[in-house]
N, C-alpha and C positions, 0 to 999 in steps of 0.2 A: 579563400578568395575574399578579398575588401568589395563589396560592391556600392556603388554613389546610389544613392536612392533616394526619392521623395514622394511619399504614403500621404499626400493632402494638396490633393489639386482639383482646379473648381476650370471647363471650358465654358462653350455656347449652349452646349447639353444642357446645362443648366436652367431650369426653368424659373429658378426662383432668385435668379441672379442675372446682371445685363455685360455679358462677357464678348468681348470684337473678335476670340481665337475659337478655331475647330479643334476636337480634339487632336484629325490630325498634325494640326503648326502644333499644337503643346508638342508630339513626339517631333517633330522638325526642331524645335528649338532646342528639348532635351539632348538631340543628337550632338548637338550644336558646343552643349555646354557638357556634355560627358557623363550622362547619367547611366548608369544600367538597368533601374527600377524605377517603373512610378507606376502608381495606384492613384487613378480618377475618382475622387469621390465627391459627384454631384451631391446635393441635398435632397434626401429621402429617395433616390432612384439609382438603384445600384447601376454602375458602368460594367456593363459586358458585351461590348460589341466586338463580337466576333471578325468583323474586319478590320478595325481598328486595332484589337488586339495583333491581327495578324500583319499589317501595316508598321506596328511597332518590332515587333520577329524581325519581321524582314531587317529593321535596322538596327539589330542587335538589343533592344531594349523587350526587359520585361515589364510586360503590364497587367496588374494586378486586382481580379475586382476589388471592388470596394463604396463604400456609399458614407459620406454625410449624414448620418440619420438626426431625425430631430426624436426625441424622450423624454415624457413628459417638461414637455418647451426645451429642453437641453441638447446641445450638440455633441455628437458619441460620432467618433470614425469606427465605422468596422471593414476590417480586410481581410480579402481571399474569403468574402462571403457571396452568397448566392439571392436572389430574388425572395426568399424565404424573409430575409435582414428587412425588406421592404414593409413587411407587418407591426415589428416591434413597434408597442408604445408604451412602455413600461417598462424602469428596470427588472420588474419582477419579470418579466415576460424574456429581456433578454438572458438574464440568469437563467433560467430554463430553456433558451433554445441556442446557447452558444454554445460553438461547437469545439473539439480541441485543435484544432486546425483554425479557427479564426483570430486575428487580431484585434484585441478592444484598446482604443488610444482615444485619453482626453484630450481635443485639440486646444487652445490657446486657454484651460480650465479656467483663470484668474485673469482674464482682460472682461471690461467692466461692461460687454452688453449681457442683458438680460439669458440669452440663449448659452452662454459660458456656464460651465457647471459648478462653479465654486463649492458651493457645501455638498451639495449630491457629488460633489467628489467624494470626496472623505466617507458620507454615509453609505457607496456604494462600492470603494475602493476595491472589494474583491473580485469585481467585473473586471478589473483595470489590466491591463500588461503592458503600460508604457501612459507615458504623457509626455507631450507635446511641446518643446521650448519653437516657439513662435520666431519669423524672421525681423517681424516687425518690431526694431527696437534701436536704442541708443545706448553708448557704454553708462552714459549717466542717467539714463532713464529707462531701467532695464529692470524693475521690483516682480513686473507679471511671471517674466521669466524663471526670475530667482525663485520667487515663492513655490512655482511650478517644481520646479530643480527639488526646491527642499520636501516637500510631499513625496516626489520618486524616490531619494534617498531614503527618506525615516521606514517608506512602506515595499522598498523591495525590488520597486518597478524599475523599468527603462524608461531612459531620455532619447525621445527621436527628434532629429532637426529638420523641421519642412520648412514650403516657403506659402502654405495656402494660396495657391499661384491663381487670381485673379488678374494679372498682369504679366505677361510672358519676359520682361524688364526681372522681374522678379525673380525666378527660375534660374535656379542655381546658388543665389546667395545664401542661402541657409539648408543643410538637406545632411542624411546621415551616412555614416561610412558602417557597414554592415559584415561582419566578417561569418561569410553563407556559400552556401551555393546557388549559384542564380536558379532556382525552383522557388516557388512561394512557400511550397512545404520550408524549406529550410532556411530560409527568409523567416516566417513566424519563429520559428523557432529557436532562432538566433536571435531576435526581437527577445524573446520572453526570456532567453539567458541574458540578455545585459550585453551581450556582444554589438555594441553601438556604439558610432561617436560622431557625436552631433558635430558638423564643419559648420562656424558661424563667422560673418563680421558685421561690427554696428553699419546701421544704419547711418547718413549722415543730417545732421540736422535741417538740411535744403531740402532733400528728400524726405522726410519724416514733414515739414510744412508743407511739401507740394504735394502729399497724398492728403494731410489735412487728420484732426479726431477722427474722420469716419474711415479711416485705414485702422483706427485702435478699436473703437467700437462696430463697426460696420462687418463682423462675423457674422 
């Protein structure tokens, strides 16, 4: 089974962020656009709201915990985790409490704020099972991406397509095609074999100015 998925979405849950949608319009709009999966990952508060989850059921779509964690100042997605995720502040601390069942993804590693994990990529790499090609881009201005692309190649990992959905506009233009069966269990696990294919297209340069730099740095 190919499933549409998108593992990096931000709603109103959000406390550290000024978001207009509920989580339920995210699974309204996802309906909308044909997803089968997504994973809410507010910042530092995992999403498992059990009615919301069930909200999503009802409309065919699975939803995944998942949380935004911040690590030492860096941003780590982790998936199909639990409330336990909310502790981490250390990679050492995540090496020791990740479990084989969760998903670790660098999201946008090399886009230029502060909270992007650039080198603690590389020096943590074995944390890793995936990194993140971002929706935010231009066919000619696309370096974040590619660099991202070439660190998963050299070290093993997978490319997932999300769209960091701060904007419900957004939803759907970049997001992966997962060959699983709709369970998280086999979701991770299909993640971690490389059974992925990121569905992308550029952004257009009207919209790349009407989001403005703080759509590139504003992670």
């Amino acid at each position: 089974m190919r499933l549409k998925a998108d593992l990096h979405l931000h709603t109103s849950n959000d406390t550290q962020e000024t978001i207009g949608y509920s989580p339920k319009d995210l699974v309204d709009r996802a309906t909308r656009v044909g997803l089968d999966v997504l994973s809410i990952t507010e910042h530092d508060t995992v999403f498992n709201d059990k009615k919301v989850l069930r909200y999503a059921r009802d409309k065919g779509i699975l939803l995944i915990p998942g949380v935004e964690k911040t690590i030492e100042k860096k941003h780590v997605l982790l998936i199909n985790v639990d409330r336990r995720a909310e502790k981490i502040q250390t990679f050492d601390q995540l090496r020791n409490m990740k479990a084989n069942d969760w998903l670790v993804v660098a999201p946008h590693p090399f886009f230029p704020k502060r909270s992007c994990l650039h080198w603690k990529l590389m020096r943590n790499i074995d944390l890793f099972d995936a990194v993140e090609y971002s929706f935010f881009y231009h066919d000619k201005l696309n370096f974040f991406n590619k660099r991202a692309v070439r660190v998963a190649e050299k070290n093993g990992l997978a490319v997932v397509g999300t769209s960091d959905c701060h904007h419900l506009a957004d939803l759907g233009r970049t997001y992966s095609l997962i060959d699983a069966e709709k369970s998280a269990g086999s979701i991770v696990k299909a993640v971690k074999e490389a059974r992925v294919e990121v569905v992308s297209n550029p952004l257009s340069l009207s919209y790349i100015s009407l989001r403005g730099l703080r759509s590139i740095v504003g992670y």
